[in-house]
C-alpha positions as CSV (number, residue, x, y, z in Angstrom):
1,X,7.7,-10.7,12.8
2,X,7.0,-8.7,16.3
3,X,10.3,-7.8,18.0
4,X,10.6,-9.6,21.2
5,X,9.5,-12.8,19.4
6,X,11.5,-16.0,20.3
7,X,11.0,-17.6,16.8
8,X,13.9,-16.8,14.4
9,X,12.7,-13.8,11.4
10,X,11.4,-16.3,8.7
11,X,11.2,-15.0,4.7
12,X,7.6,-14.5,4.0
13,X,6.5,-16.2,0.4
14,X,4.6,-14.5,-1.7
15,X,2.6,-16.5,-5.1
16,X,1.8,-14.1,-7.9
17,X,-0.7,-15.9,-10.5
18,X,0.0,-15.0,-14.4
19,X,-3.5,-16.2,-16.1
20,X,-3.6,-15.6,-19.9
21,X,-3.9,-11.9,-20.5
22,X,-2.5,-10.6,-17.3
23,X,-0.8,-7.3,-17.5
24,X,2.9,-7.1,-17.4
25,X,3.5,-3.9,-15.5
26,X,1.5,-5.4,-12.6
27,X,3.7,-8.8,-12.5
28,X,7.1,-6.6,-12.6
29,X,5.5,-4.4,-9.5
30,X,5.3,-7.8,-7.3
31,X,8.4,-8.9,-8.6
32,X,10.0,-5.3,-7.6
33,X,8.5,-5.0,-4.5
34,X,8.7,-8.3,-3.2
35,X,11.3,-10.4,-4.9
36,X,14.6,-8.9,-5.3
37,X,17.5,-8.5,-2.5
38,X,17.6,-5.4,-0.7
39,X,20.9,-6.0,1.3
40,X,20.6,-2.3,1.8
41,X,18.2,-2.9,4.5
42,X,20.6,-4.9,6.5
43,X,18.3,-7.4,7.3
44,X,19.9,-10.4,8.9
45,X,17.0,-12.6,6.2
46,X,14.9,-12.2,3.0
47,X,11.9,-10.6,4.2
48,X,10.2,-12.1,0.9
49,X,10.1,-14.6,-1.9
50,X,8.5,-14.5,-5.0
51,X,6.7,-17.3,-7.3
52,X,5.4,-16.5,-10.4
53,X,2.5,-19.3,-10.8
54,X,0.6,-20.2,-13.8
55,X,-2.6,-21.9,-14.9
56,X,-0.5,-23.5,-18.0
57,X,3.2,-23.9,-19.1
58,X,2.9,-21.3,-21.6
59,X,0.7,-18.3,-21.0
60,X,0.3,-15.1,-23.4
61,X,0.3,-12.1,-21.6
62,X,-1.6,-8.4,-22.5
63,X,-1.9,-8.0,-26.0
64,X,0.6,-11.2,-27.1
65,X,3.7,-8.5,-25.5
66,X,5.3,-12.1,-24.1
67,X,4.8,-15.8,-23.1
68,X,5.3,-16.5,-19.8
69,X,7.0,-19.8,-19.4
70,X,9.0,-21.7,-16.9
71,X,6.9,-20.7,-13.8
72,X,5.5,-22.9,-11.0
73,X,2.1,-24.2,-11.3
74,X,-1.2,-23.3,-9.2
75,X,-0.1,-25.7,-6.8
76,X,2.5,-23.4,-5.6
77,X,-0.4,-21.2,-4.7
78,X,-1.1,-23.4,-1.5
79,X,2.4,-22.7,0.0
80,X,2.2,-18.8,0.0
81,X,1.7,-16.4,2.9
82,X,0.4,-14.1,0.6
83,X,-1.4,-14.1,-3.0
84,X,-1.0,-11.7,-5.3
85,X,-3.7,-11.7,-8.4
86,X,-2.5,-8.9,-11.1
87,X,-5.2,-7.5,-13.3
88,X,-5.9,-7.9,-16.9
89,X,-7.8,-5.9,-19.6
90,X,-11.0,-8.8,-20.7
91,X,-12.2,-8.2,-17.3
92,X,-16.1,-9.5,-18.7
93,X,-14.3,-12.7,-19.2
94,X,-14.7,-15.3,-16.4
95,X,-11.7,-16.3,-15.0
96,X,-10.6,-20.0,-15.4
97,X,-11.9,-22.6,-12.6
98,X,-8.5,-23.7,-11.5
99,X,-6.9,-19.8,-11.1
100,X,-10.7,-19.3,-9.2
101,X,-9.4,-22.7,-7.1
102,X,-6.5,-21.7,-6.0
103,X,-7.7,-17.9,-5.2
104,X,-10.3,-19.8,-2.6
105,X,-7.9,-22.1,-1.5
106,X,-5.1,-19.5,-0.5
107,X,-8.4,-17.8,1.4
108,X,-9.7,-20.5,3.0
109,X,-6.5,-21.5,4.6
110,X,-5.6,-17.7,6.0
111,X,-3.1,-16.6,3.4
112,X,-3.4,-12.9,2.8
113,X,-4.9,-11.9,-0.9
114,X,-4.0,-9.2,-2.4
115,X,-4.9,-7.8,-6.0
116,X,-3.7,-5.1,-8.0
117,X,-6.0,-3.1,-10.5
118,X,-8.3,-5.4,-12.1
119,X,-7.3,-7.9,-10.6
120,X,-10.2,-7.2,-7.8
121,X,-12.7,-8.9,-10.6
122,X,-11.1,-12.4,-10.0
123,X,-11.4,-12.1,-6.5
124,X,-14.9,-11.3,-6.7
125,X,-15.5,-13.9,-9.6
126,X,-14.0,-16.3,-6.6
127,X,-16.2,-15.5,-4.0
128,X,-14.3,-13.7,-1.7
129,X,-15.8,-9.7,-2.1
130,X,-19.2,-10.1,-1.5
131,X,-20.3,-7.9,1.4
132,X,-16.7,-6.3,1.6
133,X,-15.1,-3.1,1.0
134,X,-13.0,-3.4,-2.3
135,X,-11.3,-1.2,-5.3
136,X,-10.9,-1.4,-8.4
137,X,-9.6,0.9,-11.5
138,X,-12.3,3.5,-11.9
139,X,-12.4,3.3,-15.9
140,X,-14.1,-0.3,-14.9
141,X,-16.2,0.6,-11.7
142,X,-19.6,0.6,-13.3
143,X,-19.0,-3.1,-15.0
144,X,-17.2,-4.6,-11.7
145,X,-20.8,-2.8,-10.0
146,X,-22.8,-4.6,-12.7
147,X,-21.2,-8.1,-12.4
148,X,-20.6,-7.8,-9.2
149,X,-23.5,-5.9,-7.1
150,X,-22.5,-7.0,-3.5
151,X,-19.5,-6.4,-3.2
152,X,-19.0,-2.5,-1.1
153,X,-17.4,-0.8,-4.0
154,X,-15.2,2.4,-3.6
155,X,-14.2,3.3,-6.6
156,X,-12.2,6.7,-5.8
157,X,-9.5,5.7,-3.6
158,X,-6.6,4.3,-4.3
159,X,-6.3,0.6,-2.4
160,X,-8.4,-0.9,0.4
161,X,-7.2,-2.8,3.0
162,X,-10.1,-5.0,4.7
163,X,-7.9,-7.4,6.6
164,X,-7.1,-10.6,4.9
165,X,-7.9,-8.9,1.7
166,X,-6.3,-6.2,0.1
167,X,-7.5,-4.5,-3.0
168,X,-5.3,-1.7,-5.4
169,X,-6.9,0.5,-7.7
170,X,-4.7,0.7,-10.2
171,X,-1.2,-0.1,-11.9
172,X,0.6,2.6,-9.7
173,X,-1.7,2.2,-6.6
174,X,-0.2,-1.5,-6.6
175,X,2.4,0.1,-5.6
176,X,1.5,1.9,-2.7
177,X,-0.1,-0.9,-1.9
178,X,3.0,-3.1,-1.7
179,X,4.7,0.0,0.2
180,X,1.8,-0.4,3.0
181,X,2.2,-4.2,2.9
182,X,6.1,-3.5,3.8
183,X,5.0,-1.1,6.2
184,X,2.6,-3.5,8.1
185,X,5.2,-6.2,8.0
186,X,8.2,-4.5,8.8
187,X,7.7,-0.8,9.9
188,X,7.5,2.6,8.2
189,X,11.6,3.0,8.3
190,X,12.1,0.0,5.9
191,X,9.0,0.9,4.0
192,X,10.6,4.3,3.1
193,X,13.7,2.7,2.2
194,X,12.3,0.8,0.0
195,X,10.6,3.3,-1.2
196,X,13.4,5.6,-2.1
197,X,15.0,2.7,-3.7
198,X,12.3,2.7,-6.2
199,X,12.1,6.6,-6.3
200,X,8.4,6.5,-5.1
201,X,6.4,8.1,-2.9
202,X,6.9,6.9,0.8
203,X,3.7,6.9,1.6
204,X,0.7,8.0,0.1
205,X,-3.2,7.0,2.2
206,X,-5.4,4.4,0.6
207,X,-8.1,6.8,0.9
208,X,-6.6,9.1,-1.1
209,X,-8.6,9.8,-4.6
210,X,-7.5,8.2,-8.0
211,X,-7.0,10.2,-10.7
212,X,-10.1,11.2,-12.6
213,X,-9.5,12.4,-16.6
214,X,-9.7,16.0,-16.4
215,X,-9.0,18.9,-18.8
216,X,-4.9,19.7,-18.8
217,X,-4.9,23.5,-17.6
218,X,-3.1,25.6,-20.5
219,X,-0.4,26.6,-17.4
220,X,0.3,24.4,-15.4
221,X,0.2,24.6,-11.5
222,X,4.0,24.8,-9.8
223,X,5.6,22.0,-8.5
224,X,4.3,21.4,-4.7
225,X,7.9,19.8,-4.0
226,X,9.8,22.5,-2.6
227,X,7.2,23.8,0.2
228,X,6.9,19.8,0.8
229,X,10.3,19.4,1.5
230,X,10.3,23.0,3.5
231,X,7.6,21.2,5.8
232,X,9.4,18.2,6.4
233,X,11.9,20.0,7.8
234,X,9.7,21.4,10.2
235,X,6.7,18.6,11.3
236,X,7.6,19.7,14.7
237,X,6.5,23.3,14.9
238,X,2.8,24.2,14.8
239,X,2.6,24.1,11.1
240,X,-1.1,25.1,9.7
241,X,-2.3,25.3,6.2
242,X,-2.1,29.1,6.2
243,X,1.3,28.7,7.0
244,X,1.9,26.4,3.9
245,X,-0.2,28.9,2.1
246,X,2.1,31.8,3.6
247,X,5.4,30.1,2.5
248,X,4.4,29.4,-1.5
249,X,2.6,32.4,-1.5
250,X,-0.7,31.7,-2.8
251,X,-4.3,31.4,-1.2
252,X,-5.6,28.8,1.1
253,X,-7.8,27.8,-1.5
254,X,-5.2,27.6,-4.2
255,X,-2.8,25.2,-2.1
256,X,-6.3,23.3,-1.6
257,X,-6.7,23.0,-5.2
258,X,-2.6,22.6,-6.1
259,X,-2.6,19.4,-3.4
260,X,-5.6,18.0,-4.9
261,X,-4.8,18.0,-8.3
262,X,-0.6,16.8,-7.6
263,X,-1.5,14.8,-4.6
264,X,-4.7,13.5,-4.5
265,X,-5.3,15.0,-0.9
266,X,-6.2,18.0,1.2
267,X,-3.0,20.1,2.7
268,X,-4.2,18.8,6.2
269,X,-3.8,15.0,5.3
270,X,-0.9,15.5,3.7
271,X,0.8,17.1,7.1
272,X,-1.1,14.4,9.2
273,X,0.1,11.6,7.4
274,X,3.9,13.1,8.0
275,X,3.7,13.5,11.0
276,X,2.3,10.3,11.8
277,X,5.1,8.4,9.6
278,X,7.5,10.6,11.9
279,X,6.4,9.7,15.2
280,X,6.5,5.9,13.6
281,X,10.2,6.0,12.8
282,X,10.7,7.5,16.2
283,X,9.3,4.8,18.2
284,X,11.5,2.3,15.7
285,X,14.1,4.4,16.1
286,X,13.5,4.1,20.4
287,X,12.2,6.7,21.5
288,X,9.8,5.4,24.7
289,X,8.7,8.6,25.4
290,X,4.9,9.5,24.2
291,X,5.3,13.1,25.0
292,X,8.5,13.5,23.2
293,X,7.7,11.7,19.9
294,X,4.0,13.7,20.3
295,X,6.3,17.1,20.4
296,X,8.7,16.0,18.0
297,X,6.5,15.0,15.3
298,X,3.9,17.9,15.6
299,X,1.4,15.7,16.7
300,X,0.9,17.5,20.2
301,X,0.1,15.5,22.9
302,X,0.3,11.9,23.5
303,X,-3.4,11.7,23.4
304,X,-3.2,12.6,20.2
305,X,-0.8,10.3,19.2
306,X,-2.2,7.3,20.4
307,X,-5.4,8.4,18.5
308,X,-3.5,9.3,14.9
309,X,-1.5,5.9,15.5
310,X,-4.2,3.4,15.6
311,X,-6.0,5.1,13.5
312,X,-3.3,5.1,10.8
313,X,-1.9,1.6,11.6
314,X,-4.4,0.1,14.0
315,X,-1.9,-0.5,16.7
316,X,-1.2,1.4,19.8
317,X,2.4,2.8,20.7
318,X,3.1,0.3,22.7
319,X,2.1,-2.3,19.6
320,X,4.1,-0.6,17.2
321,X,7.0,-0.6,19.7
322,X,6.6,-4.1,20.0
323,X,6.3,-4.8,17.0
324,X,8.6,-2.9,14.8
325,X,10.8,-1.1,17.3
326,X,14.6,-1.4,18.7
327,X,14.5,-4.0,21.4
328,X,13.9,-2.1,24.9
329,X,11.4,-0.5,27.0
330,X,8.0,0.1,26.7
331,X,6.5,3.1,25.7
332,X,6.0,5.1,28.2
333,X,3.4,7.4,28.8
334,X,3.5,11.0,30.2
């Protein structure tokens, strides 16, 4: 909830649907993410609750692993700020009419749906993709293209976030996806709590590629974590890429090549991206000043800053402040 708001913080309820054949993993990353207490957040509420809903009191989940009983029906669904639809492996298989139901229901009425890996078929199935941007795992983009030719595919990246509807690539994109839902909701410094709760990457760009199957070198490539760590410590000096290249001795084009193959992007998103989850925490943190938190987080001038912001979170500093800030001042600019 924006900071200043004169409603008390309510806990935002998330529905996860389990259809016959979902996949396991996928159901314990919603769970994870959004249903268990994090009092180490020190949040005065619960930012989130989870329901588990299903079609039928007893459903079989991927490969007969389990049966899922004991969880609410679709009708929970309709009470849920946000909808979460896992992914399953008979993606060819239509979906049943009353989990396709409940997806349009959730949508109609302005709940936010979100689906990890192949769970982006049911969504489409439903209705809700054509003439959208939308992911899916890449080991299925030609058949999602085939059943599903207008919806705006991007197959390479790792989740898409079009507004009301939220789409993850695969089993560990759902969980930068659920990172960046925490980070919209609440603000980068909680999202990276949570994040090193779960001993994941704070934050790593939607557009970032997925992994494509490629040849395992016969030596592999260093470890990119100690220069990372070396540059965190230092987003506030004019850091380059020949500088990165300087400090783990290697080539420009061999960092180029180590960050694309351990990080799925270039040196210079990489460095943007920290810098830009810097400046955030320092506007939570309350610094008003533009020109300071520019300096401070290597982004330059506040120019810049307002830019990198929007473009990274689509609010302004002011917004963010607002939003996910201490409670004072505005931002002020320079």
């Amino acid at each position: 909830m924006p900071q200043g708001s004169s409603q008390p913080p309510r806990t935002h309820h998330v529905a996860v649907i389990v259809d016959e054949g979902t996949n396991p993993f996928e159901v314990g990353v919603a769970t994870e993410l959004f249903g268990l207490p994090r009092p180490e957040l020190g949040m005065p509420y619960a930012p989130y609750r989870v329901t588990l809903c299903t079609p039928t009191p007893d459903v079989p989940m991927n490969h007969g692993f389990f049966t899922m009983t004991g969880a609410a029906g679709l009708d929970a669904v309709d009470n849920a700020g946000t909808l979460v639809v896992p992914g399953r492996p008979d993606n060819v298989v239509p979906r049943g009419e009353a989990v396709l139901a409940a997806i349009r229901r959730a949508h109609a009425r302005g709940a936010r749906v979100v689906s990890f890996c192949t769970g982006t078929f049911a969504l489409a199935e439903a209705g809700l993709l054509d003439g959208r941007r939308a992911t899916t795992h890449w080991m299925w983009a030609d058949a999602f293209r085939a059943l599903h030719p207008r919806v705006l595919l991007e197959p390479d990246v790792l989740f898409v976030d079009d507004g009301d509807v939220l789409t993850a690539a695969g089993s560990s994109a759902a969980l930068d996806l659920g990172l960046h839902l925490w980070r919209g909701d609440h603000g980068a410094e909680t999202a990276n709590a949570v994040s090193r709760r779960l001993v994941f990457a704070a934050h790593r760009d939607g557009g970032q590629r997925q992994f494509v199957e490629r040849p395992v070198p016969p030596v592999p490539d260093a470890s990119l974590g100690p220069l990372l760590a070396w540059a965190q410590e230092r987003l506030g000096e004019p850091l380059t890429v020949a500088d990165l290249a300087a400090r783990a001795a290697v080539s420009p084009a061999t960092l180029h090549r180590r960050f694309r193959a351990q990080l799925g992007a270039t040196p210079l998103a990489w460095l943007t991206g920290e810098r830009v989850a810097l400046a955030c925490r320092l506007i939570e943190r309350g610094e008003v000043r533009l020109d300071i938190v520019a300096a401070r987080s290597g982004l330059g001038t506040a120019a810049n800053l307002r830019a990198r912001l929007r473009r990274e979170t689509g609010l302004s500093p002011s917004a963010y402040r607002r939003r996910f800030g201490t409670r004072g001042g505005e931002a002020v600019e320079p």
